[in-house]
C-alpha positions, 0 to 999 in steps of 0.5 A: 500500500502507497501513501501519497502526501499532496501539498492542497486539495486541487493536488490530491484531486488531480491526482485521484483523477488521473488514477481514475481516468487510467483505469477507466482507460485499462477497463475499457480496453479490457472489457469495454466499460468502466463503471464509476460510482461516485459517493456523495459529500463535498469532497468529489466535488474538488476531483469532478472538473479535474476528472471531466479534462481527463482523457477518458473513453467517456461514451464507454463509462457508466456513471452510478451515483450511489449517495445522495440527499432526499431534498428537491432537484434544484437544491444546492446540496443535491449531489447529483446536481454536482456531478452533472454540473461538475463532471456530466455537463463538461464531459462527454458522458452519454446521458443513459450512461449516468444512473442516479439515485432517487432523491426527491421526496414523491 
């Protein structure tokens, strides 16, 4: 196991997205997809614009989202408003590929 130190928040981000993005690259190649599920809170936010400037084979990525706050689409701290505003909206995602949690209340 390796432990890496980074010097601020934008460093690690850009790291953990350019480890992502390699693997979303070997999986694809090796099976033809690669999934990504993505927790919610605030600290994917900083690595989601990073990840979005990788080169990544995104029509062949399945976004999951696997965490989210029962409150109405527009709120703030939605997080599936992050990830589409941070990573859907500037990358090349496809949009069946993106498979959110229900958050709203019915």
């Amino acid at each position: 196991m390796e432990t890496r130190v980074f010097a601020d928040e934008q460093a690690a981000a850009e790291a953990a997205a350019a480890i992502i993005a390699g693997a979303a690259g070997a999986a694809v190649a090796e099976r033809g997809r690669f999934v990504l599920a993505l927790s919610g809170g605030r600290t994917p936010w900083i690595m989601l614009p990073a990840l979005a400037a990788e080169d990544v084979p995104w029509s062949a990525v399945h976004i999951v989202q696997v965490d989210e706050r029962v409150a109405p689409a527009a709120d703030p701290d939605r997080n599936l408003r992050h990830i589409r505003e941070t990573l859907i909206d500037q990358a090349p995602v496809r949009p069946e590929n993106l498979h959110p949690m229900l958050g709203s209340r019915a």
